[in-house]
DOPA-108641 format. One record per residue (C-alpha): residue in three letters; x negated, y negated, z negated. Coordinates in pm, whole numbers, padded with zeros to 5 digits, always signed. Example, Ala and Ser with C-alpha at 12.3 -4.5 7.8 and 13.67 -1.06 7.14 Angstrom:
2
ALA-01230+00450-00780SER-01367+00106-00714
END
This chain:
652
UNK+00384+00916+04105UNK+00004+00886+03975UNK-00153+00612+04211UNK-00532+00711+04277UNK-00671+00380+04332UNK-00998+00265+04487UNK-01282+00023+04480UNK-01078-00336+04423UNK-00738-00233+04437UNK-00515-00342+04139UNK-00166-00177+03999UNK+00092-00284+03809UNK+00112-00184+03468UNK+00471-00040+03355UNK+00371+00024+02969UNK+00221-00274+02723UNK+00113+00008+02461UNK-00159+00252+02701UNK-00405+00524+02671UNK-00734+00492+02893UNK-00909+00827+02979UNK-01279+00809+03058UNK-01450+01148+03182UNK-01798+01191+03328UNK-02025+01458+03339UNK-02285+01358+03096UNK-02245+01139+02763UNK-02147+00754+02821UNK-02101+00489+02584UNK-01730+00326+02653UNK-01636-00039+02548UNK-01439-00314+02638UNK-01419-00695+02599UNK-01163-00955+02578UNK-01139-01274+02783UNK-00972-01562+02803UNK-00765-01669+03182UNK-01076-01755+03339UNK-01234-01449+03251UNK-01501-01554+02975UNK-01603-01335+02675UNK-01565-01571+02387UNK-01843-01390+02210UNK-01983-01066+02039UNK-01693-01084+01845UNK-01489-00994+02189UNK-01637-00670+02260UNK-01523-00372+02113UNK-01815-00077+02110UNK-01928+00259+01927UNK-02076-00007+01634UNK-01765-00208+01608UNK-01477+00005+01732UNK-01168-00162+01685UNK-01003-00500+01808UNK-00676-00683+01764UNK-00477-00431+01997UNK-00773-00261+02137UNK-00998+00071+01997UNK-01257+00224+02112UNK-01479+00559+02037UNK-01724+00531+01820UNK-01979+00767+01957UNK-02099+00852+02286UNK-01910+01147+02452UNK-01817+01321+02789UNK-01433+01226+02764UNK-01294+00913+02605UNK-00946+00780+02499UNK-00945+00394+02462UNK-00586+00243+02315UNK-00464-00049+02403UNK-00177-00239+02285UNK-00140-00529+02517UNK+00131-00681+02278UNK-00134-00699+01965UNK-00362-00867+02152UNK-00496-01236+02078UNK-00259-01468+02241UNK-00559-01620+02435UNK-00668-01320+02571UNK-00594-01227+02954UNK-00827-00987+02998UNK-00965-00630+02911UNK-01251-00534+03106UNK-01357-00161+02993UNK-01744-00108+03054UNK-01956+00228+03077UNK-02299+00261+02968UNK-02552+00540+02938UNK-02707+00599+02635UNK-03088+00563+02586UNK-03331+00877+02480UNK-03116+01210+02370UNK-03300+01368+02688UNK-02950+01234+02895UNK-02953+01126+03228UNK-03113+00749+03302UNK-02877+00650+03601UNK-02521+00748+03710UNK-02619+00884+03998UNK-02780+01183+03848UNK-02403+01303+03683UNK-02080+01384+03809UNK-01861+01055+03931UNK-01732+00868+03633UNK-01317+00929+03621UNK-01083+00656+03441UNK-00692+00707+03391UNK-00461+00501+03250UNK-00172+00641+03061UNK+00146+00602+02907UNK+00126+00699+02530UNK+00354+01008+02630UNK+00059+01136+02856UNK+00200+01011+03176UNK-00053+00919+03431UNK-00034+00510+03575UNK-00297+00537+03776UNK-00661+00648+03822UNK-00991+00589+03962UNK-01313+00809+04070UNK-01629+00562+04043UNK-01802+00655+04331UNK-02125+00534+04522UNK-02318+00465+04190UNK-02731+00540+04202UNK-02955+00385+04012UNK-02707+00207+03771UNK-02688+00329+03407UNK-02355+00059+03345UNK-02095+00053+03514UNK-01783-00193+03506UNK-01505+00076+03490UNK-01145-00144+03510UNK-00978-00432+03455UNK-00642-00447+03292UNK-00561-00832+03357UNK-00216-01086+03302UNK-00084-01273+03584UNK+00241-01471+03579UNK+00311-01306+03242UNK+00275-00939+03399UNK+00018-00707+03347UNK-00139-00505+03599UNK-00478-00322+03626UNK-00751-00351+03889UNK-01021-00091+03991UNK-01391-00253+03977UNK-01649-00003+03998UNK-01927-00241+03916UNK-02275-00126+03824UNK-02569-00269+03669UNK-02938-00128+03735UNK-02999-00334+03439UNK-02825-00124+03255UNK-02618-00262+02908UNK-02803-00599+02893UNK-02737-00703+03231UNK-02375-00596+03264UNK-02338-00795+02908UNK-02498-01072+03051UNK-02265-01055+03327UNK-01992-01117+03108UNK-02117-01421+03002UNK-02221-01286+02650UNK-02513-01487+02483UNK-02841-01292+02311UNK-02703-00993+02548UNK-03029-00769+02536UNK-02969-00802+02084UNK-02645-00649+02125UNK-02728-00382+02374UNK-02933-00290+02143UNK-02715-00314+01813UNK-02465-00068+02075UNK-02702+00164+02142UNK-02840+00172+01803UNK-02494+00212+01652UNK-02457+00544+01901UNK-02774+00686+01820UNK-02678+00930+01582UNK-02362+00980+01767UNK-02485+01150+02088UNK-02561+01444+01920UNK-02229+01514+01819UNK-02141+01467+02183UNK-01844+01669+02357UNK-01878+01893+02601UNK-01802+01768+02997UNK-01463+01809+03100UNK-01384+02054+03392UNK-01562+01982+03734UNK-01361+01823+03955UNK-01337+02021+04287UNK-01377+01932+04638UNK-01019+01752+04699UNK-01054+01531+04389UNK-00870+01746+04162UNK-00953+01845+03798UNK-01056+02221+03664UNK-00739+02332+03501UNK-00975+02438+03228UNK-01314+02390+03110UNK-01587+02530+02860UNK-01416+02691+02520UNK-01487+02539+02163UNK-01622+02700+01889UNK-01493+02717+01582UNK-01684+02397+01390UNK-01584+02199+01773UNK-01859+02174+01942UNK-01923+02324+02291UNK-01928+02728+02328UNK-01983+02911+02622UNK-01717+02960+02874UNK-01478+03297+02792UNK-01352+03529+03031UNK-00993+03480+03110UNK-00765+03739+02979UNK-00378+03757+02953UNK-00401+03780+02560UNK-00690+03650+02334UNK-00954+03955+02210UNK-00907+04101+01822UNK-01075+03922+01585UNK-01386+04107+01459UNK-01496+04043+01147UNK-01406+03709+00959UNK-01541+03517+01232UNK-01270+03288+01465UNK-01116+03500+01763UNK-01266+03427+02083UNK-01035+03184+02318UNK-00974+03278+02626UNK-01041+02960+02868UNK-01125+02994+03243UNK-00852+02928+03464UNK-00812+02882+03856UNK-00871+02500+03943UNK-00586+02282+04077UNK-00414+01971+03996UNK-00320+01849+03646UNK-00044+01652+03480UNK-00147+01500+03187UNK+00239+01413+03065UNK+00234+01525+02747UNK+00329+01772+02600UNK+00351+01956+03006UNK+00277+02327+02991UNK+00159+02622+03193UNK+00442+02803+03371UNK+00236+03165+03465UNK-00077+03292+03273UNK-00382+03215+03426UNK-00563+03538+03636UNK-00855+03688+03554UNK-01163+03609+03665UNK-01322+03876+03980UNK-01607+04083+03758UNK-01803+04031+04093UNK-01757+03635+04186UNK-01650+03545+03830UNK-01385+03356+04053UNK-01004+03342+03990UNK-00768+03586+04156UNK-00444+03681+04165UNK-00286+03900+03878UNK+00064+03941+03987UNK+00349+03929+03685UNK+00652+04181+03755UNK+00910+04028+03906UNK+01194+03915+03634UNK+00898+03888+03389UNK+00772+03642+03209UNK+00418+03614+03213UNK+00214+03661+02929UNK+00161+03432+02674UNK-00240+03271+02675UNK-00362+03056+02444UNK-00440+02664+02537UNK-00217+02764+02808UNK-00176+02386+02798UNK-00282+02086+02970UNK-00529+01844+02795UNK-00947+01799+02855UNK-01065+02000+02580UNK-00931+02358+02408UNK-00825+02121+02115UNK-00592+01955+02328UNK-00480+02234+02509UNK-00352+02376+02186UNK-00212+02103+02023UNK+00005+02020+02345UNK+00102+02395+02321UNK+00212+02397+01996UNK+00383+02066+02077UNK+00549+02237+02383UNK+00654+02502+02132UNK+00842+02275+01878UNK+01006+02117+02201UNK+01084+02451+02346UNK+01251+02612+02045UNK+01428+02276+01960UNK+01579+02237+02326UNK+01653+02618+02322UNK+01829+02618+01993UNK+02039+02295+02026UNK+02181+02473+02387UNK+02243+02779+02153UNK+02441+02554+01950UNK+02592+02344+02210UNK+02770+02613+02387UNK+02859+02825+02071UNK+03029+02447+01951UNK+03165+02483+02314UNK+03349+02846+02289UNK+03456+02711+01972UNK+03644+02413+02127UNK+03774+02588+02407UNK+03898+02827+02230UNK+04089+02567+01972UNK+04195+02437+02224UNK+04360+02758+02414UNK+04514+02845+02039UNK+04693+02464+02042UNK+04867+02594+02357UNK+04984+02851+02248UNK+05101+02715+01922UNK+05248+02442+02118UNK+05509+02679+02303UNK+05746+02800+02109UNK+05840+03104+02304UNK+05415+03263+02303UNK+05367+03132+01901UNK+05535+03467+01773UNK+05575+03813+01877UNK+05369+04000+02102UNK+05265+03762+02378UNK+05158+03530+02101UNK+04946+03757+01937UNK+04777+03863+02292UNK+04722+03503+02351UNK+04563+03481+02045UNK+04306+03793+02096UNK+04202+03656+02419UNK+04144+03311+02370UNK+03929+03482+02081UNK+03754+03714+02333UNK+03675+03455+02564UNK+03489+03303+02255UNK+03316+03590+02143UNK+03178+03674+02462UNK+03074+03330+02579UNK+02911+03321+02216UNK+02767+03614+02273UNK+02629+03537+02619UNK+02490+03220+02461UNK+02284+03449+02189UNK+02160+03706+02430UNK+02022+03381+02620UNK+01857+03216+02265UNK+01731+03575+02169UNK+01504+03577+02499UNK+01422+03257+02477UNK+01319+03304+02104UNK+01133+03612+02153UNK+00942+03458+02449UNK+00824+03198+02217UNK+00772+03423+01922UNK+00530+03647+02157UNK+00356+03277+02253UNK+00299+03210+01908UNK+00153+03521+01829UNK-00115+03455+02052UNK-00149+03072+01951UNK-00204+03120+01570UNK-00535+03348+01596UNK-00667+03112+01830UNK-00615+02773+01668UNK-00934+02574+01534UNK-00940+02486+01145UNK-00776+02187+01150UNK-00467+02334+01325UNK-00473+02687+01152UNK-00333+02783+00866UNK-00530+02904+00544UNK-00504+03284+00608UNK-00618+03238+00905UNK-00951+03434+00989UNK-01138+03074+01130UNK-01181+02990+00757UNK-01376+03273+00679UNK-01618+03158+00936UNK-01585+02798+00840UNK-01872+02518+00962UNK-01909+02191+00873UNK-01791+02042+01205UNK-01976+01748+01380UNK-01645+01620+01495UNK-01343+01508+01402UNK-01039+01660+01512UNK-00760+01471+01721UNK-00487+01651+01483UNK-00373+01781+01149UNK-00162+02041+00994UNK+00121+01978+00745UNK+00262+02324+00687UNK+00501+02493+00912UNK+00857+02426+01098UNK+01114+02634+01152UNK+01480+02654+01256UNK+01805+02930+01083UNK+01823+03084+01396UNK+01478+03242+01352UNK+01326+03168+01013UNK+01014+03385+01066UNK+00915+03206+01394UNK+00738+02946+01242UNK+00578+02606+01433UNK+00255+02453+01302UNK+00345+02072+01237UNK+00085+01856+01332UNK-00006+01485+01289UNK-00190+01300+01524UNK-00521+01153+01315UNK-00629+00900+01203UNK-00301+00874+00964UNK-00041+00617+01051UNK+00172+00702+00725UNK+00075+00842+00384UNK+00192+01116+00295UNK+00411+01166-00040UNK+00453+01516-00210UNK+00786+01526-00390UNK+00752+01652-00731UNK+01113+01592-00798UNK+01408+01811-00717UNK+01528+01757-00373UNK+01762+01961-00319UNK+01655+02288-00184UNK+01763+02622-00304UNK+01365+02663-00361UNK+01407+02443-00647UNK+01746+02490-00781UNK+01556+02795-01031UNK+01279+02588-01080UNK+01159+02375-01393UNK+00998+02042-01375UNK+00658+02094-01493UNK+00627+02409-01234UNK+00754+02163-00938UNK+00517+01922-01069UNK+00212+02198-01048UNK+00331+02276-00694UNK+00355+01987-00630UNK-00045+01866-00695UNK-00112+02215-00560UNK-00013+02111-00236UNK-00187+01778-00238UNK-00522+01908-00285UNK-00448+02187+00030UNK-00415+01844+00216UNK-00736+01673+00081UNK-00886+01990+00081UNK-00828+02029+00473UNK-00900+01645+00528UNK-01223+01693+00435UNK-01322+02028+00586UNK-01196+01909+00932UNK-01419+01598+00929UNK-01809+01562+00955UNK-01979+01539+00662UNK-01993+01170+00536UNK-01675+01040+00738UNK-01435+01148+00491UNK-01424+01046+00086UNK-01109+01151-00146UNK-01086+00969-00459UNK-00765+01067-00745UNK-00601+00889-00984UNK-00458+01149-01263UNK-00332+00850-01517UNK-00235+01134-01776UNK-00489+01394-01710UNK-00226+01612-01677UNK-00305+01787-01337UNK-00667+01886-01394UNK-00590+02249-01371UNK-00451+02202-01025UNK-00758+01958-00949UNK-01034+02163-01048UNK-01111+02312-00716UNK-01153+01930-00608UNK-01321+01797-00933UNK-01601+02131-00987UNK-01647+02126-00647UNK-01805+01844-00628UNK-01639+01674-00302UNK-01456+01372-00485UNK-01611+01003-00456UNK-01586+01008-00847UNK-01430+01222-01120UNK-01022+01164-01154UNK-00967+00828-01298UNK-00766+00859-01546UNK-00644+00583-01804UNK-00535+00202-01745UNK-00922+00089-01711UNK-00921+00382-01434UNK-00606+00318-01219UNK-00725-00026-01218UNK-01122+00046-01159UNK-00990+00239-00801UNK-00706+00056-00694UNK-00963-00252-00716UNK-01255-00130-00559UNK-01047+00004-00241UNK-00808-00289-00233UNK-01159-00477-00206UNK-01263-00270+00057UNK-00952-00308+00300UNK-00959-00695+00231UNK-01335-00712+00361UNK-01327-00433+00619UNK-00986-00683+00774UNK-01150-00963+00760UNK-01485-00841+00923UNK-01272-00666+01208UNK-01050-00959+01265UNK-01353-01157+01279UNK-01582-00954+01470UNK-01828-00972+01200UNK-01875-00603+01085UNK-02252-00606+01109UNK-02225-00906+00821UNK-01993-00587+00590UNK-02206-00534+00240UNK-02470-00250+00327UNK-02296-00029-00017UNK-01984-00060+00155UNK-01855+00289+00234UNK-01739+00272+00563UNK-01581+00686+00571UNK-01217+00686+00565UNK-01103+00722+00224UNK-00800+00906+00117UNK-00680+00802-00232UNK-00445+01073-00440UNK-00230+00940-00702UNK-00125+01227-00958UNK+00241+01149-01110UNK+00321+00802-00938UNK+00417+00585-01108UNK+00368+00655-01431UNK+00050+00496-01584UNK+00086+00171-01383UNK+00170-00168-01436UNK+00300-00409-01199UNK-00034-00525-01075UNK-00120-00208-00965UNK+00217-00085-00775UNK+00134-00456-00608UNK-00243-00326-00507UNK-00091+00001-00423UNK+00174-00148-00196UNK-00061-00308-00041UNK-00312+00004+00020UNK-00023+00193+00181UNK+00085-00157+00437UNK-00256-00255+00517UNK-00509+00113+00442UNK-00415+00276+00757UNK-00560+00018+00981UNK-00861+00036+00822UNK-00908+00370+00732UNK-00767+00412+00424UNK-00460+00656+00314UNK-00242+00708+00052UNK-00143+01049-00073UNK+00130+01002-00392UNK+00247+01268-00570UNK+00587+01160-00716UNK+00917+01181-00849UNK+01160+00947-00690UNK+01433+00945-00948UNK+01135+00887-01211UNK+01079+00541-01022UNK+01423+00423-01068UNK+01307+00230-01365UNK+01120+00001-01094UNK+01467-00044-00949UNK+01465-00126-00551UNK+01093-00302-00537UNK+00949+00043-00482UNK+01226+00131-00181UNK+00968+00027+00125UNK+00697+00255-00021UNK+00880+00552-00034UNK+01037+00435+00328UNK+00650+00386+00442UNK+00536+00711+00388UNK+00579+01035+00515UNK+00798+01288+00261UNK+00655+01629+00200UNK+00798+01907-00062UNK+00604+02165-00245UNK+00888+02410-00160UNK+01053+02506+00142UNK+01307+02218+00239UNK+01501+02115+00494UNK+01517+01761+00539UNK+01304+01698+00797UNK+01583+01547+01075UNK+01500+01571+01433UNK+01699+01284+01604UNK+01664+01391+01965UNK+01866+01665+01884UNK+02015+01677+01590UNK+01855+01940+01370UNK+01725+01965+01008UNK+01409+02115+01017UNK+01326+02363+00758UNK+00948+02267+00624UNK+00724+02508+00442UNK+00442+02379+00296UNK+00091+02522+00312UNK-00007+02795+00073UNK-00345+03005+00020UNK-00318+03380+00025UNK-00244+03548-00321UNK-00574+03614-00497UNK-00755+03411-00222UNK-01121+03232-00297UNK-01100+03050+00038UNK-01049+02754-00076UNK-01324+02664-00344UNK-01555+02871-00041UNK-01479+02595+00196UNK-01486+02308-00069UNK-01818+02441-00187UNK-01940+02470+00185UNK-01872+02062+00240UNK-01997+02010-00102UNK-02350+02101+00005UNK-02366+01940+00319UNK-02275+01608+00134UNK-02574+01699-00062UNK-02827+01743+00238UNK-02714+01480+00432UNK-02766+01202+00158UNK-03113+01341+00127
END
């Protein structure tokens, strides 16, 4: 049970790894600093904030917004510290409120990384403060727990730094708000009000295609036609009432319409024995994002649970009736003649029907969920959607980053055309590798190399493609190693374009020139984090997360550069930098078993449709399918050529 604490009460804290959930009704600035047992911030180099966002164990946004997630790891912390004090501020100028007491109650949360709520806490009382000590998450006797502070500051960011014994306080309140700056305008919008009893909207205001705030939709039991190439509206009022955040927890019912008079919620009754009617971002979570990834999440769960008790009592009817056969066979006077052979028949009748029983229950579970993802697909933003969906057509440049990615599609043999976006939480915590080779699937049996190889790049630059559409302009580079020049066909939309960091390297002198320049890069961006010295970074130093494509791995590189690359993949992803290989594996044999944690590392993708995704909750083999543009589809070099330009005007 969630424990809703108040003003200097303390719980114990179950989880070491934890999500912290910051809402409030205008745009804050969230941090947190690290002290030692008796509670003293060591220095800057202690506080994590929008201009230095990460920390041994500890991350923070890096922009001011309405809702926050903070993750902590109290595990990866410094041994020395015992304390992790999360702190609130307001921002200054962007026409934003100047004290807390002019917005909405500040709400914290701390979570398990599954979505389960620890505990929570409603700041309350606050006036003329504009910071605001949030929580404490503290060790005693080797045991964390968490306390609920609530402390503001009139003085705003300088005087709650000061309070934490931080020296020059009032130069880094400034270097914070400086650093968020050009972040509040790519604020989120507030989360749901919370009503009278304390409890949380359901749902709040709808997003637009690009992600930022839209107006608020009427309610309606299925989403309205698209018109036009523009995104499909999302349907996302909903009555108000108390929320689970456990992920991935779902709606039950459809939400009612609202009354045409009061613009209120009220009843819509479903038919009794019906289900009720599929609704997009039908979901928990504090933004429509959210809502729909946790959907599509409950989805994948859904059809996996529901197919593996398909299976489990088909395998059952099997056994029992093996088992009723053995009996038979096991008495010599029922193993011939008649009464054997109407043994026989109804042990097999009992099978058939309970297998039959067990299908009629799968086929209403399936179409249930085939219905649901009808209405999920038109509605999903372009980071979730796939690329004939109509959201491209209407693509923006977004001003923020999405909290997901899609992969391609998931599906089971039970249903082959009910299809599951797969998405991956960003930033990356694996690169990805596209399989050039043949692995195994029928796709490929008829296939020859150099056409798996084609698909193969294809598919790559879908991903960068995507990677770079999703994010805002400037927070995302893509740089590609082609050691052969032999995918520049399949590059071209990249290369004309005009959204690489450089044109593909290609040659010795060019593997080497990139692998060096972004091994560099993760060596001094480490160091500076670890440090807390990321103001001191070179000012040329491209902070953006980089993604680096490698065409025909590893051909074209010596052992120096598998070394650097090795490294990229280990050490990149903590510092924003990914790997995407595109790669034989039987080609590496050469490099016998020193290239075995690299492929382990990273996350195996196929050009084709292939099945060897395993699910080990359950037991099944995924089938993937991997993105594809519509035949005879310019949607691609459209969106590439959309980015393009807004690199352009944003480095003027």
């Amino acid at each position: 049970m969630t424990a809703e604490l108040v003003r200097g009460q303390n719980h114990p804290l179950p989880h070491t790894r934890l999500e912290i959930r910051v809402s409030a009704g205008a745009p804050v600035i969230a941090g947190a600093t690290l002290g030692d047992e008796n509670g003293t911030v060591a220095g800057a180099q202690w506080i994590a904030h929008p201009g230095s966002p990460a920390l041994p164990g500890l991350e923070v946004s890096r922009q001011a917004a309405a809702d926050h997630r903070l993750a902590v790891d109290l595990d990866a912390l410094p041994g020395e510290v015992h304390r992790v004090t999360v702190l609130l501020a307001l921002p200054h100028g962007a026409g934003g409120p100047a004290r807390f007491g002019a917005v909405a109650a500040p709400f914290a949360a701390v979570t398990a990384l599954d979505g389960t709520e620890v505990a929570s806490f409603t700041i309350t009382g606050l006036d003329t403060e504009s910071a605001v000590v949030a929580l404490e998450l503290y060790r005693r006797q080797g045991a964390w727990k968490m306390r609920a502070v609530g402390q503001g500051y009139a003085g705003g960011l300088t005087a709650m730094l000061a309070d934490q014994g931080l020296d020059r306080a009032a130069e880094l309140a400034d270097t914070i708000q400086e650093a968020v700056a050009n972040g509040v305008t790519r604020s989120v919008s507030a989360p749901p009000p919370r009503t009278a009893d304390g409890d949380r909207a359901r749902r709040g205001a709808s997003l637009t295609a690009s992600g930022a705030p839209g107006d608020t939709a009427p309610s309606s039991t299925t989403p309205p036609p698209a018109t036009g190439p523009s995104h499909p509206a999302v349907p996302a009022a909903a009555p108000t009432g108390p929320i689970s955040y456990a992920h991935p927890r779902r709606e039950t019912t459809a939400p009612p319409p609202p009354d045409a008079a009061t613009n209120r919620p009220v009843a819509a009754p479903t038919p009794p024995g019906q289900p009720a009617p599929p609704v997009a971002g039908d979901a928990s979570g504090w933004s429509m994002d959210e809502r729909l990834y946790n959907q599509v999440w409950g989805m994948f769960e859904d059809l996996a649970r529901t197919t593996a008790a398909y299976r489990s009592a088909v395998d059952f009817a099997e056994s029992r009736m093996d088992q009723e056969l053995d009996r038979v066979l096991s008495d010599p006077r029922s193993r011939i003649g008649s009464a054997g052979d109407a043994a026989r028949a109804a042990a097999r009748a009992r099978c058939d029907e309970l297998t039959a029983r067990a299908r009629e229950a799968l086929d209403r579970d399936l179409a249930q969920l085939t219905a649901e993802a009808e209405v999920v697909e038109p509605a999903l933003p372009a980071a979730y959607a796939g690329w004939e969906s109509p959201v491209w057509h209407g693509y923006r440049v977004p001003a923020e980053g999405p909290m997901a990615l899609r992969l391609g599609d998931l599906h089971l043999p039970e249903r082959p055309e009910l299809r599951i976006p797969m998405l991956v939480r960003l930033p990356l915590e694996r690169g990805l590798w596209v399989d050039s080779g043949r692995s195994g699937s029928e796709a490929a049996a008829f296939m020859d190399d150099g056409e798996l190889r084609r698909l193969a790049v294809d598919t790559a630059v879908l991903h960068a493609a995507r990677l770079l559409a999703v994010h805002p302009v400037g927070e995302y580079a893509v740089h590609v190693i082609d050691p052969a020049g032999s995918a520049a066909a399949s590059l071209a939309p990249l290369a004309e374009s005009g959204v690489l960091a450089a044109p593909p390297a290609a040659g010795a002198g060019g593997v080497a020139a990139v692998l060096g320049a972004l091994t560099q890069r993760v060596e001094l961006v480490r160091m500076a984090v670890s440090g807390g010295a990321t103001d001191a970074l070179p000012p040329d130093l491209d902070t953006a997360d980089q993604l680096l494509i490698v065409n025909d791995f590893p051909h074209g590189f010596d052992d120096r550069a598998v070394t650097q690359l090795r490294y990229l993949a280990d050490e990149g992803p903590a510092v924003g930098v990914h790997l995407l290989l595109i790669a034989d594996r039987e080609d590496a044999s050469a490099y016998g078993p020193v290239l075995d944690p690299l492929w382990r590392s990273l996350l195996r993708l196929t050009p084709v449709p292939d099945d060897h995704l395993a699910d080990p909750w359950v037991g099944h083999a995924w089938t993937y399918e991997p993105p594809r543009l519509p035949e005879g589809s310019g949607i691609l070099r459209q969106v590439l050529s959309q980015v393009a330009q807004a690199r352009t005007n944003w480095r003027r």
